[in-house]
C-alpha positions as CSV (number, residue, x, y, z in Angstrom):
1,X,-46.6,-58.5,1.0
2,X,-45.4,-60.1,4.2
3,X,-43.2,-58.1,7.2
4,X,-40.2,-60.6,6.4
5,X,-40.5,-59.6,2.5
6,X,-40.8,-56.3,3.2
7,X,-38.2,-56.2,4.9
8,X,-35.5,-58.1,2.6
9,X,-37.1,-55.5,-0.2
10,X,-36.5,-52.6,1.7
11,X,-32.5,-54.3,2.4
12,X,-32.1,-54.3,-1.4
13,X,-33.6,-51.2,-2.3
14,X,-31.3,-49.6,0.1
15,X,-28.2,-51.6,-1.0
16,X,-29.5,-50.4,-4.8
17,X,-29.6,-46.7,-3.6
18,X,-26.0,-46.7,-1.8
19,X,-24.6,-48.0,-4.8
20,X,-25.9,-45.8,-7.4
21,X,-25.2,-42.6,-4.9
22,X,-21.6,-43.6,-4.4
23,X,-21.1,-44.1,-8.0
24,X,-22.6,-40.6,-8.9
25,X,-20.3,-39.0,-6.5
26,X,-17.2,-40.9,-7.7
27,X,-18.4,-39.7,-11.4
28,X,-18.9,-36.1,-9.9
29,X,-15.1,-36.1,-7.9
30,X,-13.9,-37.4,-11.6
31,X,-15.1,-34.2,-13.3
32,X,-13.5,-31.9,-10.5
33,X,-9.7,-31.3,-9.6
34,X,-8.4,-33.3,-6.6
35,X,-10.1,-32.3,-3.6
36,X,-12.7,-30.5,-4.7
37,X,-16.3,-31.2,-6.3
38,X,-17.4,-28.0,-8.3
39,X,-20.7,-28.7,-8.5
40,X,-21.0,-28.4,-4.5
41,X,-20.2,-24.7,-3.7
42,X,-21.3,-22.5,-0.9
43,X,-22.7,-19.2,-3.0
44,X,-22.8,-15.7,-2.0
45,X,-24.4,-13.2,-4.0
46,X,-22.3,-9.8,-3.6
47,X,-23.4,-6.5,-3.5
48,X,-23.8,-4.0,-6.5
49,X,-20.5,-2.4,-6.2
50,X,-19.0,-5.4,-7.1
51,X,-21.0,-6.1,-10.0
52,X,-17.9,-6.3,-12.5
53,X,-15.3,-7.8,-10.3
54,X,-12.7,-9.1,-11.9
55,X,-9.7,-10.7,-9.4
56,X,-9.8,-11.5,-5.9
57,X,-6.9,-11.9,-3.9
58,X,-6.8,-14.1,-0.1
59,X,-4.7,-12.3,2.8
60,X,-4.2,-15.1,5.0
61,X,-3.2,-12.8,8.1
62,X,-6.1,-10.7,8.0
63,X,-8.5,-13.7,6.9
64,X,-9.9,-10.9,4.1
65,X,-10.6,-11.2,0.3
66,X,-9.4,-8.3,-1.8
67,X,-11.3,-7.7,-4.8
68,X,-10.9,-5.3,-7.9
69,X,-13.7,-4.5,-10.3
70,X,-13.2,-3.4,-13.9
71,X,-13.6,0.6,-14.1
72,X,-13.5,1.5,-10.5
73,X,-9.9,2.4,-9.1
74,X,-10.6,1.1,-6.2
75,X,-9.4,-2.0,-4.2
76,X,-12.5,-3.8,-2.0
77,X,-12.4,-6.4,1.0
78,X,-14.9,-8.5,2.2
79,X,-15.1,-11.2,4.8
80,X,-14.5,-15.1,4.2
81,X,-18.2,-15.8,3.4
82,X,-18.1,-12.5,0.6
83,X,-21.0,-10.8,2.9
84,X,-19.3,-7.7,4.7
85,X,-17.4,-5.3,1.6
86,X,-16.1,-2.6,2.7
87,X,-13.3,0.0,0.9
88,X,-9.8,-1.2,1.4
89,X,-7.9,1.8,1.2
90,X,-8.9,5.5,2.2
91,X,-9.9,6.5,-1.3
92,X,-9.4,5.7,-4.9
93,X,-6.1,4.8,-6.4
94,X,-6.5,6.5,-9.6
95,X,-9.3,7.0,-12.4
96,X,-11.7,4.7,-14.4
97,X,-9.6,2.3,-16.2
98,X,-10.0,-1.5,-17.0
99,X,-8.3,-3.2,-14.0
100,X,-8.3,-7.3,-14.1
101,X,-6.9,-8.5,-11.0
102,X,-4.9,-7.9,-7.9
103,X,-2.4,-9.4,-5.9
104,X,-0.9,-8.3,-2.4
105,X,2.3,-8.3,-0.6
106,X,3.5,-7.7,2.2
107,X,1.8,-3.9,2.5
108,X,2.0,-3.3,-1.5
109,X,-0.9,-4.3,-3.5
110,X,-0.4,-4.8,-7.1
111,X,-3.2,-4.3,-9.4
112,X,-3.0,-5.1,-12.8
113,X,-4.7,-3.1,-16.3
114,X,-6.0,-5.2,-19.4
115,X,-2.7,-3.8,-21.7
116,X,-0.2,-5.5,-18.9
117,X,0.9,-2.7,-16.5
118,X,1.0,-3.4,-13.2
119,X,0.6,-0.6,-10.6
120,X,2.0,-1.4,-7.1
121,X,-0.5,0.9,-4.8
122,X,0.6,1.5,-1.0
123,X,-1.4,1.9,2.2
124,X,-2.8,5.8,1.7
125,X,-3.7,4.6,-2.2
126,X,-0.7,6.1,-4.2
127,X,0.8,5.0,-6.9
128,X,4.4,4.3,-6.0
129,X,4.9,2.6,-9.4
130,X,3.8,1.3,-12.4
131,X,5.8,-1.0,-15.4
132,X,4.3,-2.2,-18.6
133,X,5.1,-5.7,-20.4
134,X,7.3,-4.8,-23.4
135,X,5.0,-6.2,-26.1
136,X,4.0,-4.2,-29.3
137,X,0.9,-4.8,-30.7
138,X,-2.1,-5.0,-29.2
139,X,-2.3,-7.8,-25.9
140,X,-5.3,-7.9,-23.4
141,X,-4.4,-9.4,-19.9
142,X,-7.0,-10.4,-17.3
143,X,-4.6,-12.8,-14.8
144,X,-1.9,-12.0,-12.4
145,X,-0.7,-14.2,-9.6
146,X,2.4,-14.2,-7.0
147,X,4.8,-17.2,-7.4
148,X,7.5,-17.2,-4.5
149,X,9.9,-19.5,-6.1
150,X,10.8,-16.8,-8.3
151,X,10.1,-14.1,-6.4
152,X,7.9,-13.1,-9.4
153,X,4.5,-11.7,-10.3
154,X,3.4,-13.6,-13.2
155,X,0.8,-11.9,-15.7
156,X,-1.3,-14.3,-18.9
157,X,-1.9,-13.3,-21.7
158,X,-5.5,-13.5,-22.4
159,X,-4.8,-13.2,-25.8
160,X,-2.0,-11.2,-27.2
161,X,-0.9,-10.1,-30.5
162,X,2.6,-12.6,-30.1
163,X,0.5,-15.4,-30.3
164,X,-0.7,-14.9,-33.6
165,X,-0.9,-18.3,-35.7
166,X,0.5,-20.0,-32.0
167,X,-1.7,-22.5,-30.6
168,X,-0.5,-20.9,-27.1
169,X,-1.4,-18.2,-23.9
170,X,2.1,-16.8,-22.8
171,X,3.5,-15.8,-19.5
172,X,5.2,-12.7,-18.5
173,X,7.3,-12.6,-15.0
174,X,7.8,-9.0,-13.4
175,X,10.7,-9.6,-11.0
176,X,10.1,-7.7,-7.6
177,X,13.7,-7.2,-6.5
178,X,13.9,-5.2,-10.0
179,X,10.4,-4.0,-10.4
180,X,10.9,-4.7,-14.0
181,X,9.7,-6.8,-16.4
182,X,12.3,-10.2,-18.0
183,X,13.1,-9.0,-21.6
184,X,11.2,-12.3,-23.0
185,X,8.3,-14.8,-22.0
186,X,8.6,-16.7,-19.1
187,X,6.9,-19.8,-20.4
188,X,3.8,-20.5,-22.5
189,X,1.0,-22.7,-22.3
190,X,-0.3,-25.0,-25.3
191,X,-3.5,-24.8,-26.2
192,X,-3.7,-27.7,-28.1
193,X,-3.1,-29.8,-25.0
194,X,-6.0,-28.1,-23.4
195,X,-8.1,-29.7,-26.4
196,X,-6.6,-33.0,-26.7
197,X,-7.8,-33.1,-22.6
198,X,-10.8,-31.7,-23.9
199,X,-11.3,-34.2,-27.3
200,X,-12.6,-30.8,-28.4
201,X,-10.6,-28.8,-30.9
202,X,-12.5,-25.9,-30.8
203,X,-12.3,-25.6,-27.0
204,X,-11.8,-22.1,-26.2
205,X,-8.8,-21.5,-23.5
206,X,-8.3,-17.6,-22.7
207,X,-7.3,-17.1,-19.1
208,X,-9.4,-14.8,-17.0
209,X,-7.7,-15.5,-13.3
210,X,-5.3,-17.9,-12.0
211,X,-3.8,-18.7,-8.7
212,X,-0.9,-21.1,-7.0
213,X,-2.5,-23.9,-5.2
214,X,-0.9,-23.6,-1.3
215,X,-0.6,-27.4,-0.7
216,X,-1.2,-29.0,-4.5
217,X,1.9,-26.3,-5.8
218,X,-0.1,-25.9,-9.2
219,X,-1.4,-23.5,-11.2
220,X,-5.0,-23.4,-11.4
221,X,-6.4,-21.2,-14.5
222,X,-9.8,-20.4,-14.9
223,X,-11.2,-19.3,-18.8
224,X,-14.4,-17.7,-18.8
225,X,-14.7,-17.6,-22.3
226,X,-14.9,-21.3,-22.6
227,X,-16.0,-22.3,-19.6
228,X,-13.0,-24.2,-18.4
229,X,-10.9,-24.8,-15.5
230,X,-7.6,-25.5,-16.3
231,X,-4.4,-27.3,-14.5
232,X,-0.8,-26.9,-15.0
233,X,2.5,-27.3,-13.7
234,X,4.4,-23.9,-12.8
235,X,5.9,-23.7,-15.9
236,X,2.6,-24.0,-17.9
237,X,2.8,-27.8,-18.6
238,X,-1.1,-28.6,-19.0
239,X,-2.1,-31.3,-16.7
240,X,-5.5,-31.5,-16.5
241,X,-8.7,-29.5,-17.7
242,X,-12.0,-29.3,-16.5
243,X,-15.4,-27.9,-17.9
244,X,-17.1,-25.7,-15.7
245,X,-21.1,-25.6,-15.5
246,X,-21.8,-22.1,-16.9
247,X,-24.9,-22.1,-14.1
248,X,-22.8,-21.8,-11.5
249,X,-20.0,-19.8,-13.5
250,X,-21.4,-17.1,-15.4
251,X,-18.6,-15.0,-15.9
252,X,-15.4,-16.4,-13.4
253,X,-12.8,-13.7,-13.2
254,X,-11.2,-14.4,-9.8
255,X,-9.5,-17.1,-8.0
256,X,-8.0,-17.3,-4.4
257,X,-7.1,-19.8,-2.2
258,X,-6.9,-19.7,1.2
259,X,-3.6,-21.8,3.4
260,X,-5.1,-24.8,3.8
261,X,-6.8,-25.0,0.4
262,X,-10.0,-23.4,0.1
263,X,-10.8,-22.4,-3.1
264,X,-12.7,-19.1,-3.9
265,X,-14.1,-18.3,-7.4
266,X,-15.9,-15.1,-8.0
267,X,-17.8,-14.3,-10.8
268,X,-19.5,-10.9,-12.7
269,X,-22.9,-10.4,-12.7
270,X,-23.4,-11.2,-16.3
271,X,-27.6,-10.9,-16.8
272,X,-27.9,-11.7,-13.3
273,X,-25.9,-10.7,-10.1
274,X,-22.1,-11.1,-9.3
275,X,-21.4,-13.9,-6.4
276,X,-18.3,-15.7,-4.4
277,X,-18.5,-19.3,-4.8
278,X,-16.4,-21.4,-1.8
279,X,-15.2,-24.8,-2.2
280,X,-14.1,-26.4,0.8
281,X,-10.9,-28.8,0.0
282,X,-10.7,-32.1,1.2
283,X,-7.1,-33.7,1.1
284,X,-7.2,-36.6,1.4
């Protein structure tokens, strides 16, 4: 083959090869929330003590991850890039017990237990407090998150004895100013619109973390049992849902964001090691 047709070839081939990239990566943003692509994380495998986490939390002033892990009473910290843990507090805030996830304020960090009670924990690691959902039955809770608009800590129901014959998750709002729980649900999510997203009707949609998004203002929920991402509205109207590659999420218990959108997803060893996944958001 001549220079000049080896060159035209090589023009084409490369023409070919942009295409076909471009088009993977507009099929890979189209399986991934706005401004993200979850198949593209930075990945940091955590140390042993963190082996069962099971929420993370962002503080934006101090530019520090909180973490929890289920049986130890005990609130962690590590750095943005999940490689320096240390202890957060002076010692433990109480004995072994199945905490989920954990949310700070201000100086009071609020830690929450599988049945729905929230403890609110201060500096020195006392318990100043502690409320419980007012649900008979039995419930299991794995997701708490802050929402400022209602000056509110808002717990899901993983799966809870209410929702019995409901295709619905629930949502309970503990009211800071009280530091009591509303008498009812604060809104629930359907589950059936998390299939007909899907076109799966056995999807499985049990939350196991969920967070605010800073800039997009919606809830991001993350189901480990089913290996889903989901998207809704703050009062639970299910906007989009996502499947997540159980590769890269074992086991995701924890979700954080950071001010300007960074999105951190930790997940529990599982039958390998526990990591911090961080996906940089692009808004554009």
């Amino acid at each position: 083959m001549n220079s000049r047709a080896t060159y035209f070839t090589s023009i084409i081939f490369t023409f070919f090869l942009s295409v076909f990239s471009t088009g993977c990566q507009f099929i890979d943003d189209q399986k991934s929330p706005p401004g993200y692509q979850l198949n593209r994380p930075a990945k940091e495998i955590l140390k042993k003590k963190l082996a069962e986490i099971s929420g993370i939390f962002y503080v934006p002033e101090e530019k520090t991850i909180l973490a929890i892990a289920d049986d130890e009473g005990m609130v962690f910290a590590m750095d943005s890039l999940g490689k320096n843990i240390f202890d957060y507090l002076p010692k433990p805030f109480a004995e072994t017990q199945d905490y989920e996830d954990i949310v700070k304020l201000d100086s009071i960090i609020f830690v929450l237990v599988s049945d729905g009670t929230i403890l609110q924990i201060n500096k020195n690691a006392e318990i100043i407090s502690r409320a419980k959902v007012p649900l008979s039955g039995k419930n299991d809770f794995e997701s708490i998150y802050y929402e400022p608009s209602s000056n509110g800590i808002i717990i899901l129901c993983k799966k809870c004895a209410l929702e019995k014959n409901k295709k619905a998750r629930t949502a309970f709002r503990f009211d800071i100013g009280t530091n009591k729980f509303d008498s009812g649900s604060y809104y629930t999510i359907s589950t059936q619109a998390v299939n007909d997203i899907l076109k799966d009707g056995e999807a499985e949609f049990s939350p196991s973390a969920a967070a605010i998004h800073p800039l997009q203002k919606k809830l991001y929920i993350l189901s480990s049992a089913g290996n889903l991402l989901v998207i809704t509205d703050l009062k639970g109207k299910v906007e989009r849902a996502f499947r997540i590659n159980p590769d890269l999420f074992p086991q995701a218990e924890g979700i954080a964001f950071t001010p300007r959108g960074d999105m951190y997803i930790s997940n529990e060893a599982k039958l390998g090691k526990p990591s911090l996944l961080t996906f940089r958001y692009r808004n554009n």
